[in-house]
N, C-alpha and C positions, 0 to 999 in steps of 0.2 A: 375664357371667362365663364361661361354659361355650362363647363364642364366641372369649374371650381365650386361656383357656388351652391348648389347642393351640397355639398362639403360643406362650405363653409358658415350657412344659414345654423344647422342644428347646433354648432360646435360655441359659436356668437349664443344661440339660445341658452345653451348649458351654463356658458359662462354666466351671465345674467343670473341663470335661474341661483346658482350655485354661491354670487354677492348676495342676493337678497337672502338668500335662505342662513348665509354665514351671520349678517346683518342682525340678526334676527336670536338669534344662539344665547342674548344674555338673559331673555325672557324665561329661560330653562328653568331660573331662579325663582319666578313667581307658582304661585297657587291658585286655588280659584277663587273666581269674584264672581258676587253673582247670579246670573242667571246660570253661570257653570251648575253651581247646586242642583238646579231643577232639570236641567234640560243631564245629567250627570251623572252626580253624586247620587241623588237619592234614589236613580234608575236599577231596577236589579239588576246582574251582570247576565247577558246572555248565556245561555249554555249552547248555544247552536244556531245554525244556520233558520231553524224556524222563528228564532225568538228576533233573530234580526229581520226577516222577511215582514214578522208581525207589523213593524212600522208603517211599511209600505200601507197598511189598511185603519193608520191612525191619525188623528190631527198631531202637531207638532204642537201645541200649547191647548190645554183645554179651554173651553169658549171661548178661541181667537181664529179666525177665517185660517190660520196657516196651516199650508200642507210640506213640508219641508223630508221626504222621507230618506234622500239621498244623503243629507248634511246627518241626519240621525243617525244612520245606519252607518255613516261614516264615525260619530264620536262613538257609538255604541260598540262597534268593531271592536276600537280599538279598546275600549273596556273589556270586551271579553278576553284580549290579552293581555293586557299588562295592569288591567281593575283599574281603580283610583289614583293613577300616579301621573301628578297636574304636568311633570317635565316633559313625559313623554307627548302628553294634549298638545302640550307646546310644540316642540318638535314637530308634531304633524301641522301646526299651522304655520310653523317656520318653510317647510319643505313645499306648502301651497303656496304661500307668499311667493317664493320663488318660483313655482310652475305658473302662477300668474302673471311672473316679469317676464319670460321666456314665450308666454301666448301673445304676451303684449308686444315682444319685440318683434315674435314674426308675423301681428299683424300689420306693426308700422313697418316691414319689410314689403307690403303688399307692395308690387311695382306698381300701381295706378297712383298709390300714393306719393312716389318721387321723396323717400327719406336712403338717403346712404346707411351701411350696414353702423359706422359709427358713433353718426347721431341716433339713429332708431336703438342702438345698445344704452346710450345717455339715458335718453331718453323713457326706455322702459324701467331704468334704476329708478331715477327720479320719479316715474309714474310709486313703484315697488317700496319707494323707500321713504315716500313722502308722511309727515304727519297724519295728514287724512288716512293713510293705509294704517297707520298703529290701530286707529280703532278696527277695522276690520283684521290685524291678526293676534293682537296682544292679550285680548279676552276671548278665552277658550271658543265659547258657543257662538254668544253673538256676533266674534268674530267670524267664526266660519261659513256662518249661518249669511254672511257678506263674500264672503275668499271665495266657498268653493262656486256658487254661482257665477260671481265675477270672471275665474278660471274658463268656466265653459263658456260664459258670454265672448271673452275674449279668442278662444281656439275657431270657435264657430262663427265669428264674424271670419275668421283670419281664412277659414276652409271656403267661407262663400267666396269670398274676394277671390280665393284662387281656382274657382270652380269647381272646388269637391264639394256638392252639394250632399250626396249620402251618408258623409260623415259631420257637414253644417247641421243637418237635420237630427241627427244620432246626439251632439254635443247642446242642438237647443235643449233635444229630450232631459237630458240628465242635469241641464242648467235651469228647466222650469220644475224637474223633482225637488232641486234644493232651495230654490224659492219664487215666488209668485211673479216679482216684478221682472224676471226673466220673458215675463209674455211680451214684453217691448222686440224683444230680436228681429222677428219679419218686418218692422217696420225700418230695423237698421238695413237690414239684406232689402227692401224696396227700394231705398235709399241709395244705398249704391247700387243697384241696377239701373235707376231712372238716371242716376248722373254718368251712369257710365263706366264706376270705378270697378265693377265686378267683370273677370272672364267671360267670354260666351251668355252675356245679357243681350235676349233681342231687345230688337228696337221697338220703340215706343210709338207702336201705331196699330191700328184696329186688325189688320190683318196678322200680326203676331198673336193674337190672344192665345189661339191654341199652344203656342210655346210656353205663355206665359202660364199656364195653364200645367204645361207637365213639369215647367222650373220649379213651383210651387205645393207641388202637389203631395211631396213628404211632407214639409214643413205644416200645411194643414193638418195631413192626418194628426202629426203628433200633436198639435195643438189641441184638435176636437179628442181626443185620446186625453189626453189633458185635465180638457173640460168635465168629460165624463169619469173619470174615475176620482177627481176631487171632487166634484159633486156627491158623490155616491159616498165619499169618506167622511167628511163634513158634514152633510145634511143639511140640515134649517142653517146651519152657522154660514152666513153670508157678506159678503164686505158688507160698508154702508157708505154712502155718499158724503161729502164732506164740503163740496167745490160749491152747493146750493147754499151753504151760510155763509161763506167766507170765498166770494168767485174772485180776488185777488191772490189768493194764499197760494197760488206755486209759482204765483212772482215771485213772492215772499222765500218761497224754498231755493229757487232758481236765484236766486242773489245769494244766497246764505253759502250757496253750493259754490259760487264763483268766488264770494268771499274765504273760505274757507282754505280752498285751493289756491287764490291768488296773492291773499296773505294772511297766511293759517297760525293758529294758537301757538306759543311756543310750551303752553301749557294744555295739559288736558282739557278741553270743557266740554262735558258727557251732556248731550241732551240739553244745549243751554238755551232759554228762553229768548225770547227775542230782545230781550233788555240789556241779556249778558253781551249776545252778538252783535245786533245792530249799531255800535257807535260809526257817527258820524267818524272818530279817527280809521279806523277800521277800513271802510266802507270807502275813501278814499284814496288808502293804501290800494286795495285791489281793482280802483276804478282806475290810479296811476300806472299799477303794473300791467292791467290790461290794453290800456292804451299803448306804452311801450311796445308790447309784442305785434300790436295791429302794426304801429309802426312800423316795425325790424319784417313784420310779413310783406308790408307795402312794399318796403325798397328793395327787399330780395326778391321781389315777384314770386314768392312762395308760400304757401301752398297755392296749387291752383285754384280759382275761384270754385270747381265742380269739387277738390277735394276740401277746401274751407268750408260749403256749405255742410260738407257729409260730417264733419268736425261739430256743426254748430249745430244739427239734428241729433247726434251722438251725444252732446251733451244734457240738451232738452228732453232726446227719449230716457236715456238711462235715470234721471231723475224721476221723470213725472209720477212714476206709482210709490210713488215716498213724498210726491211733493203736494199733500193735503188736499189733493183731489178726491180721496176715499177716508175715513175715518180711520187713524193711526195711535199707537199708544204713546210717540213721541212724535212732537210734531217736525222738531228738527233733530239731526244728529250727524256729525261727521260723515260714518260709515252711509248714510243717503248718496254720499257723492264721489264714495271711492270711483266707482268705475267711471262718472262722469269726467273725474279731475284729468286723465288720458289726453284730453282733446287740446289742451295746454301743452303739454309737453310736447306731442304733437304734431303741431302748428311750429314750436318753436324749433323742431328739430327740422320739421322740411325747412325753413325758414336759411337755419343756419348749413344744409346743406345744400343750397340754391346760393348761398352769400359765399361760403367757404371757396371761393375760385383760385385761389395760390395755396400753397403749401402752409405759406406764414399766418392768411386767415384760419386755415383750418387747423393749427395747430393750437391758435387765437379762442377760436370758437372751443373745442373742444376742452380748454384749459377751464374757462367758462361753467361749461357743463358739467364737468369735474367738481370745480369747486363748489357747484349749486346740489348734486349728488351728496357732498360730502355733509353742507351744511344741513341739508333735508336729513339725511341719518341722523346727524348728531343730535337732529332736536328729537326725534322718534326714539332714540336710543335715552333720551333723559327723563323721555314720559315712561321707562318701561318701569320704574318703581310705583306709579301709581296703580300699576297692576299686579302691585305683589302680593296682597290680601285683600280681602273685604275691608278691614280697616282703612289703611290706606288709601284703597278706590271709594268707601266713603267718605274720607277725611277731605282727597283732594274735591267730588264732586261737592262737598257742602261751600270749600273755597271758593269758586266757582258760581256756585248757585246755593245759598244759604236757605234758599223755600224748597228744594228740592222734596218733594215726602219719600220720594226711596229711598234716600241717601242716610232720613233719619231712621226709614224703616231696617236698612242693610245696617248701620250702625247699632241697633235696638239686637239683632241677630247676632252680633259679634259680643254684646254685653251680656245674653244670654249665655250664648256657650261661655267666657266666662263664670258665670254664677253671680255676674250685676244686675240682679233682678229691677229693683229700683230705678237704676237707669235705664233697663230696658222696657220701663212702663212708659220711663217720661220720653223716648224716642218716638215710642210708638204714640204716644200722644201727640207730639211732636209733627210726626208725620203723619195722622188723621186730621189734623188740625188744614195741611193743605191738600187733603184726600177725603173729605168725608165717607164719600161716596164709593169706598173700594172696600169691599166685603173682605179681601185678602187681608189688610191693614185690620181690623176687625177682632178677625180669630186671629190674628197674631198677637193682640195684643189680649185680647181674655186669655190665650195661652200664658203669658208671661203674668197674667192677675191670676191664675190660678196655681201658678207654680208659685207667686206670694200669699197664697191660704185666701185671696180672696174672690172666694168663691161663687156671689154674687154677683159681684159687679161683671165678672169674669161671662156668667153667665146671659148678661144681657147684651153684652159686644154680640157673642154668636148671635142671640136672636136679632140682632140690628146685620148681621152680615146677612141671615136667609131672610130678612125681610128683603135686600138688597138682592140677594143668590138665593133664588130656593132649595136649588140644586146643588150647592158646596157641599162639597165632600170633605173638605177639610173641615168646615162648620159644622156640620154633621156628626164628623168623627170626634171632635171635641165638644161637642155640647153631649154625644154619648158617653164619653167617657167620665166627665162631670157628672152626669146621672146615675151611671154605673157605679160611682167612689161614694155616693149618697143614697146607696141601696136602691135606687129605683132602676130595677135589669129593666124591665120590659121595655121599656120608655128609651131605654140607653138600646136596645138590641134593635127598634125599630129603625132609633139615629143611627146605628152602624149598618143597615141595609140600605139604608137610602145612602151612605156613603159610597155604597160599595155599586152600586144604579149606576151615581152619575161618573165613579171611578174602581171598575173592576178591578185592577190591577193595583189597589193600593193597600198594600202588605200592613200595614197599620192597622185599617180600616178591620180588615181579615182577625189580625191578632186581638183587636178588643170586642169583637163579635166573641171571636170563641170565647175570651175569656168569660165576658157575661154571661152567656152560655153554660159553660159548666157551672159558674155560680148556680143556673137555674134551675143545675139536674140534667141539662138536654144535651149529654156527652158525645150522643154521636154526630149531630151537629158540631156541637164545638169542636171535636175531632177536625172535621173535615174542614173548619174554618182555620184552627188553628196550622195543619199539615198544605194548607194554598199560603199561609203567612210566610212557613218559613220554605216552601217552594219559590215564592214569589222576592225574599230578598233573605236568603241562604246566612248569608252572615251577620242579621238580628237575633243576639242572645235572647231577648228578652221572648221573643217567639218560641223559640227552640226550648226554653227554659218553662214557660206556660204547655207547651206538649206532653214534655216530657212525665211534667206534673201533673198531668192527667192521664197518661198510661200507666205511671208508677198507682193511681188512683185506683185506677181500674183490675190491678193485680200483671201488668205487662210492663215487668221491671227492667228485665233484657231489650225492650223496644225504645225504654224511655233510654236507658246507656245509650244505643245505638245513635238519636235523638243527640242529645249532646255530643258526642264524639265527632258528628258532622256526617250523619246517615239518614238525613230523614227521611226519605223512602221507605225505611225499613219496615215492613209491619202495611204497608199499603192495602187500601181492597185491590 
């Protein structure tokens, strides 16, 4: 037996990986929703291996603590091969889904664990296929921005447990690049050392220290490696505390998370307020089925109490840094508890492999687990139309949560690119109405007052955004461009430097500098601003087009062709 199983461990993973990832296949059909746009769509396309590296030395959201550089570098990739095309985005978070059910089956394969290869295959489906998972792969970014961390958290517990620590340490690495709350792991790996569930754990007494001492000692460095090089990327941008105004709130999360899991929406509910989630019916659904399970553990004598507690730490670490202890832009949301929901399925898989002792229970059980696999897809499989546009994924979050201010803000964006101006003012009113305070809502909305000729009013949104942002680049960049359309360069050329301060790299910013610019006379400036524009996002006619129009100016006719044909190099200093 002990010669089969290595065989048959990876072959049981594949299978899994290879259901969740089929599972997953109809989502090919959607588009982006989103924060796909920012984190995305409006990204230029790498040309190379430096342009991806660059992440590594950037925040993943500007003015938000996050350092994400693995999950980027990962959607950026794939933009450099195949650009804008949302099916293939999909596909690679189909293909993670699945490498995440396959980490999760070999870590519930951990033998301290006591789950059979059968259950532990249930098991990690129902982890993979469960509702709470759609939020973490159905939406391009934020979901992966959830998948791919989750991925390593799970491989790197799975390596500690079996005492490949060199490679636990290597997989925490690349699990705390793609997101922060990754910094829980040591505390899992503590976890099972002090219970006992890990390989070659010494024992828990004063004269092991030095052991304990070299067990630990990668898993430090890469943390303090960690520390310092997101310090150094971020800067002054630092979490803030959250737990000093509200010291009950990751009850709060920590219920929401069991609820969620224990009996989850059969609909989407994106970010729902505690009014949506908290009902008493609800809330006793999952207090019923939680019970059930303590039960069906009691009388199977399984898990063992050392692996239930490692279960019930599992669920409270993987939560806590989403669970309103530090200040968050949502205070709740599904994707909080994907990887916590694990400890469920679990529980119930040792459970049912300590009870299964005949052939006829185990065929019992497993017929069970089949049909709860099955019903868990079919409902993730019915949410996947809510991710097929922005429309939709606004329509269903307003069902849901009718105050929502994104949902009117992402609607307000969908009536734009139409040419619903009108609508897209009263949205965005809409959604200032329960946002005052978000400078982004702001300039989105003088955008859509100045594409209706009103020009005023439009203008004072921005100033109400940099009273809020000093530093908006996007505020910045539209309050210069309004200046610029009303003759006044200087004034507009200042707003496009300070746009360009607090966001280098935005091709926008670049292309209405120059434009002003040459209005001014100051052509070899503008040159230079305009030729980083269309460096910076290659396929902006409107860039390419303001170039062109100023070497044709200048008497370099052949440069500006070049220019439009898709050369803009041509003619460089």
């Amino acid at each position: 037996m002990t010669l089969v199983r290595p065989v048959r461990e990876p072959i049981a993973a594949a299978g899994v990986a290879l259901l969740v990832a089929c599972a997953y296949l109809p989502s090919l059909r959607n588009g982006f929703v989103y924060d796909d746009h920012e984190v995305i769509v409006v990204q230029p396309r790498p040309a190379g291996v430096a342009d991806l590296a660059r992440v590594f030395g950037e925040p993943h959201f500007r003015g938000l603590p996050y350092y994400r550089p693995i999950v980027r570098a990962s959607l950026l990739a794939q933009k450099a091969v195949h650009g804008d095309a949302p099916a293939l985005f999909h596909l690679g978070n189909a293909v993670l889904a699945g490498a995440a059910a396959a980490a999760a089956y070999l870590l519930l394969r951990a033998p301290a664990l006591a789950i059979s290869a059968p259950f532990a295959f249930a098991a990690a489906a129902c982890f993979a296929l469960h509702p709470v998972a759609s939020s973490a792969v159905l939406p391009i970014a934020s979901g992966r921005e959830t998948l791919m961390p989750a991925l390593f958290a799970l491989a790197s517990t799975a390596a500690w447990l079996r005492a490949r620590r060199g490679l636990a340490a290597l997989l925490f690495a690349a699990a705390l690049g793609s997101k922060e709350q990754s910094a829980v792991l040591p505390f899992l790996f503590v976890a099972a050392d002090a219970l006992g569930l890990a390989r070659e754990a010494p024992p828990l007494r004063l004269r092991a220290a030095r052991a304990w001492t070299r067990r630990y000692a990668a898993v430090v460095a890469v943390a303090l490696a960690y520390v310092a090089v997101r310090g150094s990327v971020l800067g002054g941008t630092a979490v803030e505390w959250a737990i000093d105004e509200a010291p009950l709130a990751p009850l709060g999360s920590l219920l929401f998370g069991a609820q969620v899991a224990l009996a989850p929406f059969a609909q989407l509910h994106y970010e729902p307020d505690p009014s949506v989630w908290a009902s008493p019916v609800r809330v006793a659904a999952a207090a019923a089925a939680l019970a059930a399970l303590a039960v069906f553990a009691v009388r199977s004598g399984a898990p063992s109490p050392r692996a239930a507690l490692f279960w019930i730490v599992w669920f409270v670490a993987t939560q806590l840094p989403t669970a309103n202890v530090f200040r968050q832009e949502a205070p709740f949301d599904e994707r909080y508890a994907f990887l916590a929901l694990l400890a469920f399925p679990a529980v119930a898989a040792a459970s049912a492999s300590a009870a299964a002792t005949s052939p006829a229970r185990r065929r019992a059980a497993l017929a069970v687990a089949t049909a709860l696999a099955v019903l868990l897809a079919a409902t993730t499989l019915g949410r996947m139309p809510s991710f097929r546009d922005d429309a939709a994924f606004a329509a269903q979050w307003l069902r849901t949560n009718p105050r929502a201010p994104e949902a009117h803000h992402l609607l307000a964006v969908v009536a734009m690119q139409e040419g619903r101006l009108d609508d897209a003012v009263t949205h965005h009113r809409d959604a200032l109405a329960g946002a005052s305070g978000s400078p982004d809502l702001h300039v989105n909305l003088a955008v859509a007052l100045a594409e209706t000729g009103r020009s005023d009013e439009a203008r004072r949104e921005l100033e109400r955004a940099l009273a809020l942002d000093p530093g908006h680049p996007e505020a910045h960049s539209a309050l210069g461009a309004l200046l610029a359309r009303s003759g006044r360069l200087e004034a507009a050329v200042e707003h496009h430097r300070a746009a360009l301060r607090a966001a280098p790299r935005m091709a926008a910013a670049h292309n209405n500098l120059g434009s002003a610019l040459a209005r001014l006379g100051r052509r070899q400036e503008a040159e230079a601003a305009l030729r980083e524009a269309v460096r910076l996002a290659p396929g902006a006619a409107d860039a390419r087009a303001n170039l062109a129009l100023l070497l044709r100016e200048t008497g370099r006719r052949e440069e500006a062709e070049a220019v439009l044909r898709g050369s803009p190099r041509s003619g460089d200093p």
